[in-house]
N, C-alpha and C positions, 0 to 999 in steps of 0.2 A: 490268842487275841489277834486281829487285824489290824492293819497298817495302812491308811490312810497318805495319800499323795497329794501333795496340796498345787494347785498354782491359781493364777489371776486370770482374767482376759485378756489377752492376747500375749501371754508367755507362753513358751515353750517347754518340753520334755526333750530332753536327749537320752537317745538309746545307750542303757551301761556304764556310761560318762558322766562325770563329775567335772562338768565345764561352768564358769562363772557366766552369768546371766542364763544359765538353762537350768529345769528343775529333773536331777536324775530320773530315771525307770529301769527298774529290771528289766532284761534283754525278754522275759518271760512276758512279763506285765504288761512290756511296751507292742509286743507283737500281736497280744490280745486284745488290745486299746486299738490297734491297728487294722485288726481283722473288724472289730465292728464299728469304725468308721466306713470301712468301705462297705460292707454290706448294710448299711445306709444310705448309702452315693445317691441309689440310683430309687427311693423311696420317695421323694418328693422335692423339690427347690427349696423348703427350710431345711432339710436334714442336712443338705451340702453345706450348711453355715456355722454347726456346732463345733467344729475341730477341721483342720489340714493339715496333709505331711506332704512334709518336703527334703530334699537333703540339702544341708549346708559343706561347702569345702571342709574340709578337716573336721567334722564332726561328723559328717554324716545321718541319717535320716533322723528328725525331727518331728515332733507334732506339735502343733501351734491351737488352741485355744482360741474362741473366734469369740463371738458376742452373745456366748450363752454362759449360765449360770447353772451350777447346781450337781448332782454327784452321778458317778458313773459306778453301780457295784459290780464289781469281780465276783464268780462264784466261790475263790478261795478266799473269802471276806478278807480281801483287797479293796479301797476308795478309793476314789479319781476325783477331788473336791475343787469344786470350779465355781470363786469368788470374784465378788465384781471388781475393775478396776481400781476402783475405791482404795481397795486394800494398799494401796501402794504408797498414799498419802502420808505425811507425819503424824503423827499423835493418833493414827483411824487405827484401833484393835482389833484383831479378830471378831472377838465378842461384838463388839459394835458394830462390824460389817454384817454379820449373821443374824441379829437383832433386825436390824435394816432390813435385809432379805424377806426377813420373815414377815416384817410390817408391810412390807411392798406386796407378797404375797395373799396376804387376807382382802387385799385390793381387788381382789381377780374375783370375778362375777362367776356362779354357778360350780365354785370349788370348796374344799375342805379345808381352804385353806382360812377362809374368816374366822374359824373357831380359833386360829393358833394364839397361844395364851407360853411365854420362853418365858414371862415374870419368875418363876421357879423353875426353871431350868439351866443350868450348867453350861448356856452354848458355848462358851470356850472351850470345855472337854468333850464335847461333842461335835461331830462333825454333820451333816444338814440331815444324813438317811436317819443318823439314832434321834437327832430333834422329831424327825417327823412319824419315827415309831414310838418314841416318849407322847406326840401329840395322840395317836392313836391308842393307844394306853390308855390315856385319861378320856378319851369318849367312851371306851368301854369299860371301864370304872366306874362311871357314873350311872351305864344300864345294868352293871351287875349289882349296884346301890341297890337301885329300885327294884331287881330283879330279871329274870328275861322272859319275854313274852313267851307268851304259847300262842300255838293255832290250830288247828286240826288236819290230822296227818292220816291220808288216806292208805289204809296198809292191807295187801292181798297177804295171806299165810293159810299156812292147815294146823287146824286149830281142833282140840277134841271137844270143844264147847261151839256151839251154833251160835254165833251172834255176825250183825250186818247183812248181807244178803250172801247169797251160795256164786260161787262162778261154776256153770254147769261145766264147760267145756275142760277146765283146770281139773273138778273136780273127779269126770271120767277121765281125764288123762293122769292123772295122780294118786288115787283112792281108789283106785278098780278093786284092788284086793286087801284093802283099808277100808269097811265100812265103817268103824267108827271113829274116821277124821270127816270133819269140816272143811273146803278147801272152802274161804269167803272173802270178801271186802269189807273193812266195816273202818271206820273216823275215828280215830284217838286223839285226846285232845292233849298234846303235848309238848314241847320245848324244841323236839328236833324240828324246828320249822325254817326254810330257806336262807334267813335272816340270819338266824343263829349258826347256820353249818357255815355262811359263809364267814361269818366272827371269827368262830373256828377255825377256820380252815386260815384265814389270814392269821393267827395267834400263832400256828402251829409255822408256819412259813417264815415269820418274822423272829419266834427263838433260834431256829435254824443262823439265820442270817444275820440279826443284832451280835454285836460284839460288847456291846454294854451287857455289867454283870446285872446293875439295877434291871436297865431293861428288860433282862433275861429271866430273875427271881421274880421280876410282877407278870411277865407272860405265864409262866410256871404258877402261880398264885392262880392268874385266872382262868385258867383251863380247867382248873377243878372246879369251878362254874359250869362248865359246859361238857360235864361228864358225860351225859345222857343224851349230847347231842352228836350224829355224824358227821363228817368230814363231808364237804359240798363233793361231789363227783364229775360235777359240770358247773363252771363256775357261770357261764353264761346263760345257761338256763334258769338257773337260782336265782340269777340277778335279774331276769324277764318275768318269774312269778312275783316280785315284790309288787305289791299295789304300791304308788308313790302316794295315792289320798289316802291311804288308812291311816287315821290319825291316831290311831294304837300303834303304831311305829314312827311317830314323828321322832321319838328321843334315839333313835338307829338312824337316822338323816345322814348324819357327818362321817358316824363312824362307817358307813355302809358306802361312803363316796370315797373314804379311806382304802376301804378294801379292793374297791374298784380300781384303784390307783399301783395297789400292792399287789394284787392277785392276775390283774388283764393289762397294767400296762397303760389304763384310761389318764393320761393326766393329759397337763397341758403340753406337750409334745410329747412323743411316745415314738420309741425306737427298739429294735432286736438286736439280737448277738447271740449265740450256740454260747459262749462263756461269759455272758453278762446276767446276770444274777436281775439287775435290777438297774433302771437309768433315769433319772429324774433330772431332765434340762429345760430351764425358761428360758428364752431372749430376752435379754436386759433392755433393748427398746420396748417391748411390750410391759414389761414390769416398770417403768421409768414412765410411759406412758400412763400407765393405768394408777397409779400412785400419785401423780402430780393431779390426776384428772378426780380420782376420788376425795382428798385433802380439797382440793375447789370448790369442790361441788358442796362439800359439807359448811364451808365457810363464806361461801357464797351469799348475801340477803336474798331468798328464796321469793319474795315478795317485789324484790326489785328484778334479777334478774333470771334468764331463763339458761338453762346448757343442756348442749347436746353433744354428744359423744362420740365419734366417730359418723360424723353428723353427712346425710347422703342425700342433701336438696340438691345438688347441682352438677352437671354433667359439663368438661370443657368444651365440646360441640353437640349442638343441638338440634343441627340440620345435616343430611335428611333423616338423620331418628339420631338417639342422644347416644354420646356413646364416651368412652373415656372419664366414668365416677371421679369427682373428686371427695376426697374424704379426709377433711379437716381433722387433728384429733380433737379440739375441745373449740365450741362455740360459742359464744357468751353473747344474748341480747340483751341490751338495757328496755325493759316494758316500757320506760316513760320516753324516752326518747329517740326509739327503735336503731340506738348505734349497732353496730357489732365488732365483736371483738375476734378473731381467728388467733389461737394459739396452737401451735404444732412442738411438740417435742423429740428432740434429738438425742440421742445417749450417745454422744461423742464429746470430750474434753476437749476444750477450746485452747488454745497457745497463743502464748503475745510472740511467740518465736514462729508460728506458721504463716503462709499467704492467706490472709483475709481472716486470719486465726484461725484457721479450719473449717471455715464454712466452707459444703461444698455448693458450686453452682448450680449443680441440679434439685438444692434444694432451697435456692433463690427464686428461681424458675414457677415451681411450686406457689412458694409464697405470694410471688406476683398473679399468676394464675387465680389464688383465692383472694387475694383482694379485689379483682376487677369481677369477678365470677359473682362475690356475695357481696360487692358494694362497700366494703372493709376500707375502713380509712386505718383501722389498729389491727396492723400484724403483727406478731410475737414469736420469736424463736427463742425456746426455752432449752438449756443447753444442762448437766448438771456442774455443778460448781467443783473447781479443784485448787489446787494448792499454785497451782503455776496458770489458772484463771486474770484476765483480767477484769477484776470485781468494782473497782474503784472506778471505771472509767466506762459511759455512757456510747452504746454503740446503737449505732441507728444507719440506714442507709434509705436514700432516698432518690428519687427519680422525677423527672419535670413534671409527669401527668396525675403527680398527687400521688404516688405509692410511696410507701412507706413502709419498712421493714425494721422493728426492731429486737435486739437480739437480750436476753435476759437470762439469769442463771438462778437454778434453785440449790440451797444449802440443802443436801436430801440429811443432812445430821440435824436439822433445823427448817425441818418445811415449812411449819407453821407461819415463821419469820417471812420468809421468801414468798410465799402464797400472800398473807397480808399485806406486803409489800405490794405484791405483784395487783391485789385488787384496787389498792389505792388509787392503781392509775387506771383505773378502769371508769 
């Protein structure tokens, strides 16, 4: 069985050490957590945000957990489980942070991740990788229900019966001293088709690597489904023959953006390592954003007003050509009255102990920038709420030439409330 290593955002691991506020790692574990950090460095300006090492005096080398979320797999089904700040709150469990994740997760546009359904799932005994091979489970559960499609599978062989056409060239190269083989091409219409090898081939990867027993007896269950069918050879080709309009494979959608996830690596950030099995990290501003923005949108009066989403009318200079996007994350116009509303969201926990509670200035700056840009008399900085928040008490900051900035917090254990709340004043 595997061993999972848990920490929060922005704790730390210490190397071999069992020191108070660090979370131990094997000297083994921690040097491979280390080797693919750095062979990330230099991959893009997001990668350098998910983790940093540093040494500390008398402990020496450290890695610190930055503002992403979500699991790192070792190939000696070893986890690196990276949960949001949250966790560090009173009465906030496990279970309820994971829950959360996941709910925030089905937020995210053009991912697998809408389908997720933890109502019968275990997430306390699971850590986020078996949740989301449990999720992938149950999509293909559901095509082994109904069955699995067939397509027709174009296959050359030498065959003692004539059928489909001859390949001449095959046939003198193969049969010279065989006249009675066929060398031919002909369509069979079959189950090994692209769609399926790739099912497979993702089933066959994921018993490997689950450490859950369930997990492991229903992958083992469903492979004998897919007797008759191959192992993909080339996962990227397989996934180029998919037609996306055949509507004979709409019920393969989810499970098939699954596999893309599990087989290439396609998620919402995506990262390497020679001994990483498998990495699945979100930024918790993007998840925090996209959650706060979907919960709006749905409770919104559609009829009164309008949102746009990462909304791109307006550039800060405009002469001599526009330049410098500003991009709000949620814009709310009232149709009767054409106000607007600018809300920006920030994943940083606010202190009555910090300067300004932790706002930083640059993202003052901003604010003022979108008020005058789109005419915004209502700015809004959306913060989420924590235990050492101050919730009670009305923060607003304002300026002589009519800006106005106020700052708001959403309960994420209680959005509904916070989003209602928040429309009130709209």
């Amino acid at each position: 069985m595997g061993k999972t290593y848990q920490i929060i955002e922005y704790g730390s691991f210490a190397r071999g050490k069992n020191i108070k506020g660090y979370t131990y790692l094997p000297n083994d574990i921690f040097d491979t957590l280390e080797e693919f950090i750095l062979s990330n460095k230099n991959r893009d300006v997001e990668a350098l945000e998910f983790m940093n090492i540093s040494v500390k005096r008398g402990i020496g080398k450290v890695i610190t957990a930055k503002n992403y979320v979500g699991i790192i797999e070792i190939k000696d089904s070893i986890t690196i489980e990276i949960l949001p700040k949250i966790y560090s709150q009173k009465d906030v469990t496990e279970a309820k942070v994971k829950k959360l994740v996941m709910d925030m997760l089905k937020t995210l546009r053009k991912s697998p991740y809408k389908s997720l359904q933890v109502a019968n799932v275990s997430v306390d005994k699971m850590n986020i990788f078996e949740i989301f091979i449990r999720m992938f489970i149950n999509e293909v559960l559901l095509i082994v229900k109904k069955g699995l499609k067939s397509n027709y599978e174009t296959i050359e062989s030498n065959e003692r019966v004539f059928k489909g056409k001859m390949k001449f060239t095959q046939q003198i190269r193969y049969n010279y001293a065989h006249k009675e083989q066929c060398y031919v091409e002909y369509d069979e219409f079959n189950t090994n088709c692209s769609e399926n090898k790739l099912l497979k081939s993702t089933l066959l990867y994921l018993y490997k690597n689950t450490c859950s027993l369930k997990n492991k007896n229903d992958i083992k269950m469903l492979l004998n489904s897919f007797l008759e069918v191959d192992k993909s050879t080339n996962y990227e080709e397989d996934f180029n023959r998919i037609i996306a309009a055949d509507r004979n494979k709409k019920d393969y959608t989810t499970a098939l953006l699954w596999s893309k996830i599990f087989l290439m690596g396609k998620s919402f950030t995506s990262f390497s390592g020679s001994k990483i099995a498998f990495a699945l990290l979100f930024p918790m501003e993007k998840l925090f954003e996209s959650y706060v923005a979907e919960i709006l949108r749905k409770n919104l009066n559609k009829s009164l007003y309008s949102v746009s989403i990462q909304d791109k009318t307006y550039h800060l200079f405009d002469k001599p050509n526009k330049k410098f996007l500003l991009k709000p994350d949620i814009v709310v116009k009232n149709k009767k009255n054409k106000d607007i509303f600018i809300l920006d969201t920030k994943w940083k926990l606010l202190s009555n102990q910090k300067s300004n509670y932790g706002i930083s200035q640059s993202d003052m700056y901003q604010m003022y920038a979108y008020s005058k840009k789109y005419g915004a008399k209502n700015v809004i900085l959306l913060y989420p709420n924590a235990e050492n928040t101050i919730i009670n008490k009305t923060i607003e900051f304002e300026s002589n030439n009519c800006t106005s900035v106020k700052v708001k917090f959403i309960d994420l254990f209680n959005i509904k409330y916070s989003i209602n709340s928040l429309i009130s004043e709209l």
